[in-house]
N, C-alpha and C positions, 0 to 999 in steps of 0.2 A: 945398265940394267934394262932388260925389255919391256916396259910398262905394256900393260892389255888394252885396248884400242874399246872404249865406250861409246858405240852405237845402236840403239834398237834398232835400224834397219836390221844390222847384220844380226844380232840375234832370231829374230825375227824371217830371215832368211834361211839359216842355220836349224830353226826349228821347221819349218818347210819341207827344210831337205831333209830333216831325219824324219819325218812322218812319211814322207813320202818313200822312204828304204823300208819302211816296216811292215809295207804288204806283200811283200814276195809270197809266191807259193812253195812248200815244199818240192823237193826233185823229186823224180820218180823211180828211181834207185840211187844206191849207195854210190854204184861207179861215176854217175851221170855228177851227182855231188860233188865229189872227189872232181872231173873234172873243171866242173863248175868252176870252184873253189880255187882252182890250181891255176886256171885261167884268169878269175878276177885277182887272187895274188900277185901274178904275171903283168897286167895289166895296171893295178896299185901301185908296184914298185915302178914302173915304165913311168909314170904319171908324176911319181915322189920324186925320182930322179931328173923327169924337166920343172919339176916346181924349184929344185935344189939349184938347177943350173942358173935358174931366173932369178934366186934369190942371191946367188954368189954375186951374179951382174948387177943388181940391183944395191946390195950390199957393199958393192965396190966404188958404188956413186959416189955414198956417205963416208969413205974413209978418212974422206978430211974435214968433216964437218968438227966444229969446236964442240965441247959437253954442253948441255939445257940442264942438266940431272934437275929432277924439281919444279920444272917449269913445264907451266901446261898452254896448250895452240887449239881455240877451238873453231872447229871450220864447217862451215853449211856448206854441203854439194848435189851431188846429184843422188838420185836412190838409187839410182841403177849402178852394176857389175862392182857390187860391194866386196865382194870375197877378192874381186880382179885387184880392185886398188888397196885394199888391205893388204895381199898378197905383193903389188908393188911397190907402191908408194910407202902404205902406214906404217906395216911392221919393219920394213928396214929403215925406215928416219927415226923411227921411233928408238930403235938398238942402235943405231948411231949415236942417237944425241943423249941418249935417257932421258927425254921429255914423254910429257903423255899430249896425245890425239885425245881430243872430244868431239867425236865425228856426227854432226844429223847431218841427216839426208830430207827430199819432200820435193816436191812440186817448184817451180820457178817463182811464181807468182807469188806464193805463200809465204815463199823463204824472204823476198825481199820484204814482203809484206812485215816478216818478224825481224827482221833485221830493222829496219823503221823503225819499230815499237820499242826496240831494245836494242841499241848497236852494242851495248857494255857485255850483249850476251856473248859475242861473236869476237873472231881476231879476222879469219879469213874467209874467203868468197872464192867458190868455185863456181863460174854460173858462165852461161853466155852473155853476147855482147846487145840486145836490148836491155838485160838487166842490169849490166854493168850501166849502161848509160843512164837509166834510170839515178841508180845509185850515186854515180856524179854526179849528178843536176844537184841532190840533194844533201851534197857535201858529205857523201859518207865514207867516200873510200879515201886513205891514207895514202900519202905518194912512198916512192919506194924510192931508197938512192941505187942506182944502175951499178954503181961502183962494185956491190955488194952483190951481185948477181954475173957471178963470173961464166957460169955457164950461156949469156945471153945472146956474144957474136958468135954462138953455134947458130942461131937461128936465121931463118929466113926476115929479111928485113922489116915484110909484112907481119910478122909475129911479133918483132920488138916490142913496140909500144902500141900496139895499134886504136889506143883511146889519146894518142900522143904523150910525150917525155913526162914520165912521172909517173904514169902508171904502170899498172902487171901487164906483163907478156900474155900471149894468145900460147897456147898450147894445143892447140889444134884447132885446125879450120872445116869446115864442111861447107857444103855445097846444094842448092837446091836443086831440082829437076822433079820430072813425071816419072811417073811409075803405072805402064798399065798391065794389064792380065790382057796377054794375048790369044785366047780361050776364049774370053768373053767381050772385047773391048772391037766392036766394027770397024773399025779405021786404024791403021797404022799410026802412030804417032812419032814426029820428028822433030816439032817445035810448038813451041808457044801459041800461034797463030791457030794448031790445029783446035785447042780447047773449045775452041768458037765454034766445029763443028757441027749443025743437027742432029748427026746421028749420034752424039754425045749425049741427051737430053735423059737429064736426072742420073746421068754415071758419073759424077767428078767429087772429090771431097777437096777441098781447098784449105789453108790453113788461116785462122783467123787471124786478124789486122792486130790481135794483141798479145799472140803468140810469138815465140823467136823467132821463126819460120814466116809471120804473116808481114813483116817492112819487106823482104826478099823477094816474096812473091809482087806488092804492092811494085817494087822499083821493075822488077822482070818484065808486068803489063806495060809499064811503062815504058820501058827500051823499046816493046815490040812495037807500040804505038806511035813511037818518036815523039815521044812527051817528059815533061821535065816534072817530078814529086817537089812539089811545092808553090809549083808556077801554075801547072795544068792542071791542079788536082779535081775540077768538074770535068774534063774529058775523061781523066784516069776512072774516075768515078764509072763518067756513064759507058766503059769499056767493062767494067766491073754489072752493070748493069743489063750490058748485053749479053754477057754468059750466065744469068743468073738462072735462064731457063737450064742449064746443065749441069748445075750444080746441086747436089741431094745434099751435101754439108758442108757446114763450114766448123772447120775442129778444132778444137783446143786441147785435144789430146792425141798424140801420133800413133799410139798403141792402140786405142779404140779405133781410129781409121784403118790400121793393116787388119783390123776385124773384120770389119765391114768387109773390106777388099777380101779376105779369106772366104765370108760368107755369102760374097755374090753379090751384094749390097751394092756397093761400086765395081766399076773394072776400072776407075782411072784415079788417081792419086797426087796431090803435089806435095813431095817428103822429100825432107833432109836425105842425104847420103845414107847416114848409121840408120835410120829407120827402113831404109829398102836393104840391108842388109837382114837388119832385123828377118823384115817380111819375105825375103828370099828364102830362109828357109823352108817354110809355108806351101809355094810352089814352086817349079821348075818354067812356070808360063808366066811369071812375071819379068818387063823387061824395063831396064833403067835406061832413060833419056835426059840425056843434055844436050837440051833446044837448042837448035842452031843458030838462034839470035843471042846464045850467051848465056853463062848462067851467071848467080849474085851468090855471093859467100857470104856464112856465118863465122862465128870461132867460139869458142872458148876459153876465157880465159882466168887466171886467179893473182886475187889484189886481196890487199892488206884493209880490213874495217878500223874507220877513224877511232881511234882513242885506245886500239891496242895495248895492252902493256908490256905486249914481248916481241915486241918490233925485230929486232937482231933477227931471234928464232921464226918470225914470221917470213924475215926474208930470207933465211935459211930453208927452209922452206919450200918457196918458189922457188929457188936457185935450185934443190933437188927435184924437185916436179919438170926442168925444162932441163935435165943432165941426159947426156946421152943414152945412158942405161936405163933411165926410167922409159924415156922415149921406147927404148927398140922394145923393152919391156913391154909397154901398153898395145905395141901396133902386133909383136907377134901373138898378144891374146886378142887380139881383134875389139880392143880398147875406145883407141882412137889414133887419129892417123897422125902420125910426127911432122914436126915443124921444121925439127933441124935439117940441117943440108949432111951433115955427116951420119945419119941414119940412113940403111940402104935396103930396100926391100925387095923382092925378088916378084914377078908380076901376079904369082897364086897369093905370096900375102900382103899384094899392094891394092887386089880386086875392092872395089864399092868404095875406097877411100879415095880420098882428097888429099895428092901425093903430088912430089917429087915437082920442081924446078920447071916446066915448061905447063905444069896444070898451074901451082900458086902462080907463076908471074900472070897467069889470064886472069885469076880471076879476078871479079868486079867487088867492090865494096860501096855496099851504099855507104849516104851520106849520113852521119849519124848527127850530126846538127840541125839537120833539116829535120830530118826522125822527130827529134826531140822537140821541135819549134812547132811542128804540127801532128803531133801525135793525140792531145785531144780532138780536134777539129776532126782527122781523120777516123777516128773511133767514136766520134757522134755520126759521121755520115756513113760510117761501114755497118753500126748498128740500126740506122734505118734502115739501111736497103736489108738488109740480112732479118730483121728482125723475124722473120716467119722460120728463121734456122733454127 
């Protein structure tokens, strides 16, 4: 039985979208109407019939999953492309299994922040990997047996575990890089090094040292400098110190920064992959670089909250979140970019993502024990300098 999927985001979003269908203006004839009408009918069905096809594939994931009937999975994720992952993920695991989805969504910070205060609220964790490591430190997340996760040698090896053996798979990776507007940005940009430019001064937004986005950045200066995060970190610092004249922000939110960038505020930007996607629609003069000293990978990934009580169904679960079908699912709605090797995507719907076999085997991953070993120290001394942000 298809249990209903309990989120205010998507309420919330749903009311959005119907306020926002309800100011049409009247046509200005009967005919114009008519073909109005016939056109967005036209259009409805086109639209119904690839939601149907996505949902057949998506529904063909969970064909062999066992019954839940009864049993409820409740999961903190992201707030963003609710409808996308209802549409993928919720409502076909949910008519597989008959279990019911208790889905929030909300901010990174906050979510860990409630998960802390309350793990008995939670079974699963859809979050990136500073928060997942957070979460480890503080014994919250439950190991998962691999056994049970039969969809997992689909993945790229980097996906398996990559908090190491016993935790959740990554389900997708992204990538940092620059994003400038080349309309407004003086200088051509090709690497890392250029940041440092003069004629950069008060155009850059940068991502904070406490954001998913800001250990990426923090190891990036560091390659460029030929410095090591942990060992060098007064050099790394004072390299941090010498762009400060070019820097208008340091952000904690990547949606506010593609603002700025929209409104002229900055021309230069350092954003995840999915956020210059984002921002690309915006302009046609914005251009994505991957500095030629390399860039540093994030992921995404989803694990199981200690003290679960529907463990099996939690790892049922994950095992359907890294199935083929969900995969091709998410990447042809411009989701998130697939992990597995047998996902194949053609170069228009593989554009801004973090894909295929010769990109994952490059890229770099920090060290997340080091992260973690000095992640106060480094956020008392990023909070000095920055303090005037």
């Amino acid at each position: 039985m298809k249990k209903k999927l309990l989120s205010a985001l998507l309420v919330a979003a749903m009311a959005a979208s119907l306020a926002a269908c309800g100011g049409s203006g009247q046509a200005d004839s009967g005919s114009t109407a008519a073909s109005a009408a016939e056109g967005n009918q036209a259009e409805s069905k086109a639209e119904d019939a690839e939601d149907a096809g996505d949902a057949a594939e998506t529904k063909a994931a969970g064909a062999d999953l066992p019954s839940f009937e009864g049993q409820q999975l409740r999961v903190s994720t992201f707030s963003f492309n609710a409808e996308l992952l209802q549409k993928n993920i919720y409502d076909p695991f949910m008519e597989a299994t008959g279990c019911e989805l208790i889905v929030e969504g909300g901010r990174n910070a906050e979510r860990v922040t409630k998960i802390k205060e309350t793990p008995e609220n939670y079974d699963i964790v859809v979050i990136g990997d500073a928060f997942i490591a957070d979460l480890i430190e503080e014994g919250l997340i439950e190991t998962v047996d691999s056994a049970n996760l039969t969809n997992l040698d689909g993945l790229y090896d980097k996906a398996k575990a990559p908090f190491g053996e016993g935790y959740g798979p990554a389900y997708g990776f992204n990538r940092l890089g620059i994003v400038y507007d080349k309309s407004t940005c003086p200088i051509e940009i090709t690497s890392w090094e250029d940041l440092w430019n003069p004629e950069l001064e008060g155009a850059i937004a940068i991502p904070d040292i406490t954001t998913t986005s800001g250990p990426l950045m923090y190891y990036s200066v560091a390659k460029m400098a030929g410095l090591t995060p942990g060992s060098d970190d007064d050099a790394i610092f004072a390299k941090f110190e010498e762009l400060k004249p070019n820097i208008m922000k340091t952000y904690t939110s990547a949606n506010d920064t593609i603002t700025m960038l929209n409104q002229g505020e900055i021309s230069v930007a350092v954003l995840l992959d999915y956020s210059y996607t984002a921002a690309q629609s915006a302009s046609d003069d914005y251009v994505w670089v991957d500095p030629k000293e390399g860039v540093f990978s994030g992921f995404n990934a989803v694990n199981i909250i200690k003290g679960c009580q529907n463990k099996e169904l939690a790892e049922a679960f994950i095992n359907f979140y890294i199935s083929k079908e969900v995969q091709l699912a998410e990447a042809l709605d411009g989701v998130d970019a697939p992990v597995r090797t047998d996902v194949e995507l053609t170069p228009e719907q593989a554009a801004n993502f973090t894909y295929g076999k010769e990109m994952i085997d490059n890229l770099q991953i920090p060290d997340w024990e080091v992260i973690n070993a000095n992640k106060a120290d480094w956020t008392s001394k990023w909070n000095e300098l920055f303090s005037v942000q």
